[in-house]
VMD Tcl script that draws the C-alpha trace (Angstrom):
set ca {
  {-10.51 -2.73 -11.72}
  {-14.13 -0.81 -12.26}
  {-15.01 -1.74 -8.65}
  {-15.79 0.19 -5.79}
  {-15.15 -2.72 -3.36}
  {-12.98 -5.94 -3.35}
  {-12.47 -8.93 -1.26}
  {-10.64 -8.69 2.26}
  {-7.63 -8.51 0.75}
  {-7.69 -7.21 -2.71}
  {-4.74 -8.24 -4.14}
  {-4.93 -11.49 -3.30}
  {-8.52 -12.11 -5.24}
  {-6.46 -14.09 -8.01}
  {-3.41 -15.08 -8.01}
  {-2.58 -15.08 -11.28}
  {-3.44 -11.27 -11.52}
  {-1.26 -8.58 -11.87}
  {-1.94 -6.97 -8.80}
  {-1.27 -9.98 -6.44}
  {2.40 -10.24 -8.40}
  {2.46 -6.31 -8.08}
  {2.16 -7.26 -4.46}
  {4.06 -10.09 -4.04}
  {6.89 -8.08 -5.94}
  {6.56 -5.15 -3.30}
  {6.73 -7.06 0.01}
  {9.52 -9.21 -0.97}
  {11.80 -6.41 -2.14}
  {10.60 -3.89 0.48}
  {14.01 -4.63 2.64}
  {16.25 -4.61 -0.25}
  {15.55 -0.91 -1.21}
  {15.15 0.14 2.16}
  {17.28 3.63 2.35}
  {17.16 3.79 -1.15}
  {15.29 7.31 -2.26}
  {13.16 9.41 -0.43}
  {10.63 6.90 0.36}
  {10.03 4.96 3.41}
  {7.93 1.41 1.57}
  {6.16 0.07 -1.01}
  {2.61 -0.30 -1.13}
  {0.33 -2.00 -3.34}
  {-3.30 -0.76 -4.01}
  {-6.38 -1.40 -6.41}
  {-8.26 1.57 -7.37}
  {-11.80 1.75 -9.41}
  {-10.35 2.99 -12.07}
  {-11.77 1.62 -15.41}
  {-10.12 -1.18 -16.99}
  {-10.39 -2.69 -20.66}
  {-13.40 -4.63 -21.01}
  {-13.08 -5.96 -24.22}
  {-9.37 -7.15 -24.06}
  {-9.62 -10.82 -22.69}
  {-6.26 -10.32 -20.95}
  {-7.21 -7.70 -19.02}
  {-10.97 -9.19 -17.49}
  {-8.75 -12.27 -16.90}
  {-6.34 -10.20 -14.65}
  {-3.44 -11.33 -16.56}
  {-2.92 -8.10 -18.10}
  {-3.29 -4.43 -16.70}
  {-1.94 -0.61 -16.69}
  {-0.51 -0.09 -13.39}
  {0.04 3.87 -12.20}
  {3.42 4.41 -10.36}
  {2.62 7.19 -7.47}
  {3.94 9.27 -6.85}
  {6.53 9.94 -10.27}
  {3.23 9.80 -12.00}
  {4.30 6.85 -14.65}
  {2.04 4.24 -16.39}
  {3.45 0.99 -17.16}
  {0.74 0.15 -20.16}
  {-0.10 -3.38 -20.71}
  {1.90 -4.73 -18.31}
  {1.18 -9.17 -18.16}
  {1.71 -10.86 -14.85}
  {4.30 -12.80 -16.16}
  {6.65 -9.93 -16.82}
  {5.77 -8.12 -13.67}
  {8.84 -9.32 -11.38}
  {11.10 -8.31 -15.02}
  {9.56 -5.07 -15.49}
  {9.75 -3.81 -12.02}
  {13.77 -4.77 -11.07}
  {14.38 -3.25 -14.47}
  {12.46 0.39 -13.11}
  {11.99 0.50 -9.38}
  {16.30 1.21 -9.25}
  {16.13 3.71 -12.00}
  {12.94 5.41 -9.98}
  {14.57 5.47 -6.80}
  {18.32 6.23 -7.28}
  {16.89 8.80 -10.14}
  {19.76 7.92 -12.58}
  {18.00 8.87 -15.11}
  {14.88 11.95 -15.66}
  {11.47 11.42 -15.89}
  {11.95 12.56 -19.68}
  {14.97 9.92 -20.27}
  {13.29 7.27 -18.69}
  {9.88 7.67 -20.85}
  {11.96 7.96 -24.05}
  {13.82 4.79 -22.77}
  {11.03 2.59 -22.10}
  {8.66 2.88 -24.56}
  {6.05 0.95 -22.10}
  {6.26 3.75 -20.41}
  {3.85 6.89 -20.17}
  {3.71 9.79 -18.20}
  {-0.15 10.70 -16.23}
  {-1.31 13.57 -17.57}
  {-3.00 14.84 -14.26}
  {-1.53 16.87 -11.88}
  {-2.84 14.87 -9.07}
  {-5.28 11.75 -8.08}
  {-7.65 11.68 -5.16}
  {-7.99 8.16 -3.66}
  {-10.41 8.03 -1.58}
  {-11.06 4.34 0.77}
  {-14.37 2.61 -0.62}
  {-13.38 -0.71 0.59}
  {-16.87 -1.75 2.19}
  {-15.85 -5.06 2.94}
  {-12.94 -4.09 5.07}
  {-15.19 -1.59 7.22}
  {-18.84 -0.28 6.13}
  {-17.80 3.54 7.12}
  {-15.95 3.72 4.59}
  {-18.16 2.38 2.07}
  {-20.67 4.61 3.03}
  {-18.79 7.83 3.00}
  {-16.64 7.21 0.23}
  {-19.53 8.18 -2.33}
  {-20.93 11.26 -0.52}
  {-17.03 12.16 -0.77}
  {-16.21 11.48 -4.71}
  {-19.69 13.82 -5.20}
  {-17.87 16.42 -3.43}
  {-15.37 16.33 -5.10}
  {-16.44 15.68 -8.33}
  {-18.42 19.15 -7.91}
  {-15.80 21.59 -6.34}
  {-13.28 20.33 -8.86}
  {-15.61 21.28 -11.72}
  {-15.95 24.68 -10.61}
  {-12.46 24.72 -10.72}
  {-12.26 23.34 -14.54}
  {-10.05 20.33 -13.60}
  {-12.11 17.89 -12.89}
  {-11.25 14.63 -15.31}
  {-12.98 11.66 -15.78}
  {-12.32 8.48 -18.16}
  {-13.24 10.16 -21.09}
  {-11.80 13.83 -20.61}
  {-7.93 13.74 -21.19}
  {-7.18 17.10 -21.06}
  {-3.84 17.52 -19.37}
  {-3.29 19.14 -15.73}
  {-6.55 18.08 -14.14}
  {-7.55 15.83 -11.02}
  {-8.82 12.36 -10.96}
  {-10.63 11.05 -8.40}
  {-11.72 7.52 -7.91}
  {-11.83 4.24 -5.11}
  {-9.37 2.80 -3.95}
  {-8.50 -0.31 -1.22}
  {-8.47 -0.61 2.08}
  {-5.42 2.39 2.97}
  {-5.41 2.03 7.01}
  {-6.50 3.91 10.05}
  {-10.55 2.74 9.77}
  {-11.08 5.00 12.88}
  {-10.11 7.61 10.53}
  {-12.43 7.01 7.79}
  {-12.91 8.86 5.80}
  {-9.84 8.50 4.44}
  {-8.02 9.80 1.25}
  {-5.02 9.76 -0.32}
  {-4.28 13.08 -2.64}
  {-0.95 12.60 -4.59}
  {-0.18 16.02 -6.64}
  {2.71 15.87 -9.37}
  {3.98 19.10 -9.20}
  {6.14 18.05 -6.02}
  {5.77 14.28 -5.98}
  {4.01 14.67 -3.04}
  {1.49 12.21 -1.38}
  {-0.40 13.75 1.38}
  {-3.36 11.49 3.47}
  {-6.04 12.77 5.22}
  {-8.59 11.27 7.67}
  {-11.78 11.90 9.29}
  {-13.00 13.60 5.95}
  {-16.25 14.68 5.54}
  {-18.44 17.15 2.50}
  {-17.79 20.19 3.81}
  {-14.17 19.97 4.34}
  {-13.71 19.47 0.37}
  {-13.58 23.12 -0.75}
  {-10.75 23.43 1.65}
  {-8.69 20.53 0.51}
  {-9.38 21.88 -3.21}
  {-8.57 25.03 -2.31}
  {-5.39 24.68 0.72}
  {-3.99 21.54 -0.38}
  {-4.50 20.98 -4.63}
  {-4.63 24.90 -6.32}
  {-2.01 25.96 -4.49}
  {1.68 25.97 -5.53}
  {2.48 24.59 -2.19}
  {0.60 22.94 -0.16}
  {-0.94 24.97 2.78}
  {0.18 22.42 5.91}
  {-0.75 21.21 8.69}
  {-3.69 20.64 8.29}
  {-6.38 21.08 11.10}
}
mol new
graphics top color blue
foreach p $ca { graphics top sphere $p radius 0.5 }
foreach p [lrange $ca 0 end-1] q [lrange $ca 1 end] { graphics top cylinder $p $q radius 0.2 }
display resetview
């Protein structure tokens, strides 16, 4: 969305948007696919990643890319009138993995695989508590810095494959625990969250948790 905060509840700003039928989508078929893959729910967030301003559609909310975490899958121009279509057609195929990641994309030309090798989310959702509007920014600099020593950091304009993106995100839980992020890395379809995150523990998560093959878990 381009933002760094959102209303209470974020999805449900308008209606007519893609991520309230995202949403809607999620929590009404959360009980019907429940068992089905390796997950345990579905969960809906906005991020601050940067949308198309000059598509109509898209400042409307009526049109948007929405990332699929963690198979690491775009659905590109998806309208919120083909959202409930779009996602019974490829939340089975995702979950009962009839088909590969390389079948599916060739399939379903709407399709695109992220060319990172993982996301940071990190909760910026001031409105929702102010700790985590506050640290969220000290945290992205972080980041941002430790990741370009490493020669993956990515931003909007750098899409050279195999690095990390970090941007906001919505309200993720546990406020007690801010800061809070969410790292998903492709290489194992792995989501791992972390609280209680502050500067100078972000050389550690680079280094323990992102450059490694394998995670290096628990963590402290």
């Amino acid at each position: 969305t381009s933002q760094s905060d959102w209303e209470k509840d974020a999805c449900d700003e308008n209606e007519q948007s893609v991520q309230h039928k995202v949403s809607r989508w999620c929590k009404t078929h959360v009980d019907k696919y429940s068992g089905v893959g390796e997950g345990t729910t579905f969960t809906t967030a906005v991020s601050s990643m940067p949308k198309d301003i000059m598509d109509i559609q898209v400042m409307r909310g009526t049109k948007n890319n929405v990332l699929v975490l963690p198979y690491f899958i775009w659905i590109n121009d998806l309208q919120a009138d083909r959202v409930d279509d779009t996602l019974d057609e490829l939340v089975p195929v995702l979950l009962d993995r009839s088909m590969t990641k390389e079948q599916l994309l060739a399939a379903k030309p709407y399709l695109s695989e992220a060319r990172e090798q993982a996301f940071v989310f990190i909760c910026s959702h001031t409105k929702r508590d102010k700790r985590c509007g506050i640290m969220a920014p000290y945290l992205k600099k972080s980041f941002d810095k430790q990741l370009q020593k490493q020669g993956i950091y990515r931003d909007v304009s750098d899409r050279r494959p195999d690095g990390v993106n970090v941007a906001f995100v919505t309200h993720v839980g546990g406020h007690k625990f801010a800061a809070n992020l969410q790292i998903f890395l492709k290489k194992n379809n792995t989501l791992i969250w972390l609280g209680r995150i502050t500067p100078t523990n972000v050389p550690c998560v680079v280094d323990g948790i992102i450059l490694p093959a394998k995670a290096k878990l628990p963590w402290p």
